[in-house]
N, CA, C and O atoms as CSV, one atom per row, in Angstrom:
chain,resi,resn,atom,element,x,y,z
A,1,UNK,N,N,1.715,15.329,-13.945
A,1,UNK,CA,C,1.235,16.674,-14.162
A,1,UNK,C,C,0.227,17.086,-13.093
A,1,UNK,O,O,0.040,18.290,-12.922
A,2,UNK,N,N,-0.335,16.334,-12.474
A,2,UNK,CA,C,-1.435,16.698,-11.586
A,2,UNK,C,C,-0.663,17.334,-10.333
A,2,UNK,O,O,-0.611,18.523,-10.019
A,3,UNK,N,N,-0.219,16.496,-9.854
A,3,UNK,CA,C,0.419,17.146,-8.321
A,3,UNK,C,C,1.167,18.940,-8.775
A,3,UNK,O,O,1.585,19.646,-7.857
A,4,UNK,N,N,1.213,19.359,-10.023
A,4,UNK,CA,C,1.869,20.785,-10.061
A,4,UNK,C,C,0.707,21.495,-10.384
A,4,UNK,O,O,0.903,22.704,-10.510
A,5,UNK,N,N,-0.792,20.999,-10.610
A,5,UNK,CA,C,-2.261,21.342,-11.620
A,5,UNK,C,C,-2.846,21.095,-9.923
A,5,UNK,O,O,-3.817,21.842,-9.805
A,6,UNK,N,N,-2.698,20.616,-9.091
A,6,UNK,CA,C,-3.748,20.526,-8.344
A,6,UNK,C,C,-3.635,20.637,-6.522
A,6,UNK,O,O,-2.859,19.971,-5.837
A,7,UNK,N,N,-4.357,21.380,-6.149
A,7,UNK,CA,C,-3.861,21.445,-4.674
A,7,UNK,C,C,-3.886,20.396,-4.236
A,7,UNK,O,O,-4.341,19.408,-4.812
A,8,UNK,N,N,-3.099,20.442,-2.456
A,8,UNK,CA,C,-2.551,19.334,-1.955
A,8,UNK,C,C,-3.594,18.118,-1.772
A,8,UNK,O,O,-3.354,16.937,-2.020
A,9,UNK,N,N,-4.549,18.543,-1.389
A,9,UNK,CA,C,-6.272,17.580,-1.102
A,9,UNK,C,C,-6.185,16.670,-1.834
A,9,UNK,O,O,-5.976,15.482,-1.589
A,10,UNK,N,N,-6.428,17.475,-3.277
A,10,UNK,CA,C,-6.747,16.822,-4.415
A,10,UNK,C,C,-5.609,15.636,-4.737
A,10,UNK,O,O,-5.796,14.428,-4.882
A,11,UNK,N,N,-4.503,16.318,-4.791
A,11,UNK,CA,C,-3.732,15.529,-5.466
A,11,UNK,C,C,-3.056,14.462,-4.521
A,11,UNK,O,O,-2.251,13.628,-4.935
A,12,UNK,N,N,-3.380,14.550,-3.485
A,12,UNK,CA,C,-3.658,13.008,-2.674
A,12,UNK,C,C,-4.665,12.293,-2.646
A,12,UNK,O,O,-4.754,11.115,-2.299
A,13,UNK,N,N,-5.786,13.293,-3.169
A,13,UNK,CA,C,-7.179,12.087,-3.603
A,13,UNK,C,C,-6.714,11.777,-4.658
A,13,UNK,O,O,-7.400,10.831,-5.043
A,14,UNK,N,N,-5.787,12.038,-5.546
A,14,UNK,CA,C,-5.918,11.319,-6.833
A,14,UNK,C,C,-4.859,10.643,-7.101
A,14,UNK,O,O,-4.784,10.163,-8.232
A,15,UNK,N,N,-3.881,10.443,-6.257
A,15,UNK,CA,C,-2.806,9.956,-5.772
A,15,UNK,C,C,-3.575,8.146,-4.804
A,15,UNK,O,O,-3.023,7.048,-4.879
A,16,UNK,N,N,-4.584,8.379,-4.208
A,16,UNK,CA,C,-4.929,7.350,-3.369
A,16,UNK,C,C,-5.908,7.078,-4.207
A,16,UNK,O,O,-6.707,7.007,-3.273
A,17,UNK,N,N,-6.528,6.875,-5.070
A,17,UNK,CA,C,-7.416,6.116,-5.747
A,17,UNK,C,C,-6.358,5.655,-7.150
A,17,UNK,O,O,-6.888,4.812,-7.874
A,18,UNK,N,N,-5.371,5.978,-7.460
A,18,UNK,CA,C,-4.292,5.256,-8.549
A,18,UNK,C,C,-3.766,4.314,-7.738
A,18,UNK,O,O,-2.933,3.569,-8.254
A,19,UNK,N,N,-3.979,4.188,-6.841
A,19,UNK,CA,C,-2.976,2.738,-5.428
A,19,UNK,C,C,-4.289,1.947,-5.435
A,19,UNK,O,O,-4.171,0.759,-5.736
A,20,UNK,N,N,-5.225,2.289,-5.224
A,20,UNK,CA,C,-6.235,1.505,-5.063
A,20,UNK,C,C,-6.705,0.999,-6.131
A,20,UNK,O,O,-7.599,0.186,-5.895
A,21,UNK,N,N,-6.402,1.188,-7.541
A,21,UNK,CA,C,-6.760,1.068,-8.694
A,21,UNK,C,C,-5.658,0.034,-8.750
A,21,UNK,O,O,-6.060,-1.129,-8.770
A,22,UNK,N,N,-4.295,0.229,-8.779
A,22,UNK,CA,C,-3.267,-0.672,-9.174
A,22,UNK,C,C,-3.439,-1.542,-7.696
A,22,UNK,O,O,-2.352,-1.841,-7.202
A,23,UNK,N,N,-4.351,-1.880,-7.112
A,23,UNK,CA,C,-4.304,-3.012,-6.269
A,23,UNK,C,C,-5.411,-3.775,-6.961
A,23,UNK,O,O,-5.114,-4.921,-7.298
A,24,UNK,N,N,-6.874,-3.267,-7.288
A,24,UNK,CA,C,-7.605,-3.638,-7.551
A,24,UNK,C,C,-7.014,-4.190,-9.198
A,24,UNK,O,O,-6.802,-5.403,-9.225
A,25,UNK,N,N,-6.816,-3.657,-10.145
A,25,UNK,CA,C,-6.116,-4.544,-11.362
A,25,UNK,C,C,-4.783,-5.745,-10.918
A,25,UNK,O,O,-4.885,-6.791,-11.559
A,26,UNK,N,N,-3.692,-5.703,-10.007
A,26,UNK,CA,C,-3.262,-6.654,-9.655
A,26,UNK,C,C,-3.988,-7.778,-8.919
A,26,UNK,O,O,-3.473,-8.893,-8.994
A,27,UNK,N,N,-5.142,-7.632,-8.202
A,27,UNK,CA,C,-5.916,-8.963,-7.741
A,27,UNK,C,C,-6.742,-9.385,-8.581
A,27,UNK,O,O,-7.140,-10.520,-8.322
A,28,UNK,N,N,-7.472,-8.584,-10.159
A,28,UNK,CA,C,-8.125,-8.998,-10.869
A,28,UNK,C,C,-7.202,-10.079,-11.974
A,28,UNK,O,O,-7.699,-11.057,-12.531
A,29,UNK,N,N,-5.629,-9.582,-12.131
A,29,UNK,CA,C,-4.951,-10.338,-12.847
A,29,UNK,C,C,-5.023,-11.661,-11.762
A,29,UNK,O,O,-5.546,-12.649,-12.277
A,30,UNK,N,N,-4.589,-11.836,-10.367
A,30,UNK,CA,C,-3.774,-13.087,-9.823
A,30,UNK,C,C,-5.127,-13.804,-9.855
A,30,UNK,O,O,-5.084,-15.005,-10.125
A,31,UNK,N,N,-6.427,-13.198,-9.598
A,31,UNK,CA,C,-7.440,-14.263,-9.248
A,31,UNK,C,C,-8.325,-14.462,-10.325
A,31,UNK,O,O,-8.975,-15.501,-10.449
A,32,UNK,N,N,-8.398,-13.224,-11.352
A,32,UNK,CA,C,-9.171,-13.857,-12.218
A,32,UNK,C,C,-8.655,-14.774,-13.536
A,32,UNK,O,O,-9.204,-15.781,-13.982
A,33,UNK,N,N,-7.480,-14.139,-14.000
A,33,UNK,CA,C,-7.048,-14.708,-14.854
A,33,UNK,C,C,-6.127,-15.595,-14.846
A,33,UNK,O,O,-5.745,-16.041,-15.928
A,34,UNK,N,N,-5.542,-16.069,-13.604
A,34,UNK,CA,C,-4.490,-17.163,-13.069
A,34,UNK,C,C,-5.055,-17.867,-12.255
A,34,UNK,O,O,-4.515,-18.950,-12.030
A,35,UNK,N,N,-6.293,-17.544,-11.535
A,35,UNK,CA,C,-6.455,-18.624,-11.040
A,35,UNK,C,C,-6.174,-18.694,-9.065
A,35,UNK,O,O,-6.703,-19.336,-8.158
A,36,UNK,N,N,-5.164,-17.746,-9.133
A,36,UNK,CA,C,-4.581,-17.735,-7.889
A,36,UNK,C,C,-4.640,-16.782,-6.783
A,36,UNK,O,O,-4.520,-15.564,-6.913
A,37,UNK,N,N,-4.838,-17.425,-5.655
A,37,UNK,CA,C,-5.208,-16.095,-4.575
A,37,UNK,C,C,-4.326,-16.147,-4.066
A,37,UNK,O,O,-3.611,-17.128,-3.858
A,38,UNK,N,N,-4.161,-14.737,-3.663
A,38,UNK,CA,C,-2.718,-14.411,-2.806
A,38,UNK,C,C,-3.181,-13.005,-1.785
A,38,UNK,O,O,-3.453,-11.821,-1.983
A,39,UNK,N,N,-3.093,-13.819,-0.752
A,39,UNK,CA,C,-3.138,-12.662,0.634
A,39,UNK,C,C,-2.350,-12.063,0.377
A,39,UNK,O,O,-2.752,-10.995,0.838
A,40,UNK,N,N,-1.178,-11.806,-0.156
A,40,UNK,CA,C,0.025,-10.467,0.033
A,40,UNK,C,C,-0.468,-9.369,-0.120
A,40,UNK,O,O,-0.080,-8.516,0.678
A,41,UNK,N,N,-1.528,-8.928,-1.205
A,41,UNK,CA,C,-1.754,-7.671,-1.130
A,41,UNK,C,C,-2.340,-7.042,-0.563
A,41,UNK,O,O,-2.292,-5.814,-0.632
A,42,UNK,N,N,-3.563,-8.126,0.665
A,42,UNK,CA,C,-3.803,-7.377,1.047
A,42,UNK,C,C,-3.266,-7.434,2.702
A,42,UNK,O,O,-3.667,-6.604,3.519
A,43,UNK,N,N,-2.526,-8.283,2.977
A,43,UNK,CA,C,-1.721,-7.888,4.296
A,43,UNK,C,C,-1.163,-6.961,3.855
A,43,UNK,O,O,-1.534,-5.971,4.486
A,44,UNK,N,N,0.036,-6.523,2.581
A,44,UNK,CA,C,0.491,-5.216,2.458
A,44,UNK,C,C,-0.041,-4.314,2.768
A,44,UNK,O,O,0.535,-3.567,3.559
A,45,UNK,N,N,-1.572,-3.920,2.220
A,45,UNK,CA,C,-2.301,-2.723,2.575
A,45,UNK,C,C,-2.939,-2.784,3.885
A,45,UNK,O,O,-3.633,-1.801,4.142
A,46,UNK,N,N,-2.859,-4.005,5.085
A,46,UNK,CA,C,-3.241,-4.047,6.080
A,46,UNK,C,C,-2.368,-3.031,6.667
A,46,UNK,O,O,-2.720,-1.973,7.189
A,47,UNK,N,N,-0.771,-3.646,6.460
A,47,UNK,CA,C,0.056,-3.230,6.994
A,47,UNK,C,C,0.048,-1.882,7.576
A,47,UNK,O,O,0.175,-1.486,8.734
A,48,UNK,N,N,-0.194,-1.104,6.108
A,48,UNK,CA,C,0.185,0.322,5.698
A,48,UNK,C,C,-0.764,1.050,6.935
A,48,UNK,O,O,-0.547,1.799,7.887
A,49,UNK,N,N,-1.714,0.500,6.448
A,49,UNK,CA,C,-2.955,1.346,7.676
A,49,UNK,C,C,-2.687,0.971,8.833
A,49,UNK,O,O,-2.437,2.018,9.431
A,50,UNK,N,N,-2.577,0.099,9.557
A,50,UNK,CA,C,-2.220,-0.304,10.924
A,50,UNK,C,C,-0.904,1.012,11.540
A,50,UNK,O,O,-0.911,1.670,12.581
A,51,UNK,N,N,0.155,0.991,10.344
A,51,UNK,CA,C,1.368,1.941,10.625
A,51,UNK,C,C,0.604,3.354,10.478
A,51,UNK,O,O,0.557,4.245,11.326
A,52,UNK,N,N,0.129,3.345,9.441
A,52,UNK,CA,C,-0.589,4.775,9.820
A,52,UNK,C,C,-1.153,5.147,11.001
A,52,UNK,O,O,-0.763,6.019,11.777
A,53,UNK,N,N,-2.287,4.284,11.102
A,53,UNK,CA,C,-3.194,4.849,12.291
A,53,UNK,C,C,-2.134,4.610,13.538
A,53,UNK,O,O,-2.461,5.343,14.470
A,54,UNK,N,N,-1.144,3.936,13.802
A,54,UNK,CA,C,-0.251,3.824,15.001
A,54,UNK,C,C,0.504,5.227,15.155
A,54,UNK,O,O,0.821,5.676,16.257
A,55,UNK,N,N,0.790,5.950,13.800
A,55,UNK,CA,C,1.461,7.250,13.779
A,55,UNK,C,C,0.604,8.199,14.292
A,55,UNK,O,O,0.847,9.057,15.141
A,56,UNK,N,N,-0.622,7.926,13.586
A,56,UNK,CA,C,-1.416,9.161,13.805
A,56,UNK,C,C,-1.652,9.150,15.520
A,56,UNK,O,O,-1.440,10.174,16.169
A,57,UNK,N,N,-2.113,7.879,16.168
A,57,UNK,CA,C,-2.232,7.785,17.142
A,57,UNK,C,C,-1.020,8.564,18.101
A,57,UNK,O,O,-1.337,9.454,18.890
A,58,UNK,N,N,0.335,8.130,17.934
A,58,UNK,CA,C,1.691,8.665,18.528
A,58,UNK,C,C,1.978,10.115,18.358
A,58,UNK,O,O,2.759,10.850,18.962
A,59,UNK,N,N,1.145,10.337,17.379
A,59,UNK,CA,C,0.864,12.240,17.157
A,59,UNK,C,C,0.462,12.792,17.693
A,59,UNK,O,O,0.604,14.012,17.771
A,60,UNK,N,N,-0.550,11.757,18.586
A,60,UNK,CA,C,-2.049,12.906,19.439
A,60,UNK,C,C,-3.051,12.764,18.639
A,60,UNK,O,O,-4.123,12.808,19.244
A,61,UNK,N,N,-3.165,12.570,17.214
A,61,UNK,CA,C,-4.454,12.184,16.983
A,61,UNK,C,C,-4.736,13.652,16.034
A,61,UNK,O,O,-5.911,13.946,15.814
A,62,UNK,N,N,-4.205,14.083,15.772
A,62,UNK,CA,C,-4.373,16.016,15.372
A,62,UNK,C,C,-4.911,15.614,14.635
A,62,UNK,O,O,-6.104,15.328,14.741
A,63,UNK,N,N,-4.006,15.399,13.318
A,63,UNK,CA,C,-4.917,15.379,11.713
A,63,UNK,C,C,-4.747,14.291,11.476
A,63,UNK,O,O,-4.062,13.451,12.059
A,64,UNK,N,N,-5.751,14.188,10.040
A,64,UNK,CA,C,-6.340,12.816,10.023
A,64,UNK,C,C,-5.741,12.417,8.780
A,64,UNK,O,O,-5.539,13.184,7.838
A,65,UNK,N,N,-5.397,10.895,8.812
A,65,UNK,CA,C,-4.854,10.389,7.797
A,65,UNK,C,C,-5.569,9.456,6.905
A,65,UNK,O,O,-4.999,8.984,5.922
């Protein structure tokens, strides 16, 4: 319901703190309650940004991601 309730800004701020939320509850399950650490998630989200900022870069740099 939000993305049709809320301009574009917003509803990518609230869009990027539900990713960051479901990263932060998946590392609280693997490490706190299993026991187990696992780099995957956050090379995944390394990933993401590295590809971003490489786009933004190949753009010229205009707007910001």
């Amino acid at each position: 319901m939000a993305p049709l309730a809320l301009p574009p800004y917003w509803s990518r701020f609230v869009t990027e703190i539900l990713i960051w939320g479901l990263l932060a509850m998946s590392s609280d399950l693997l490490i706190g309650y299993t026991g187990m650490i696992s780099f995957g998630h956050s090379a995944f989200f390394g990933l993401q940004r590295m590809t971003g900022a490489a786009a933004a870069l190949l753009d010229g740099g205009s707007r910001r991601t």
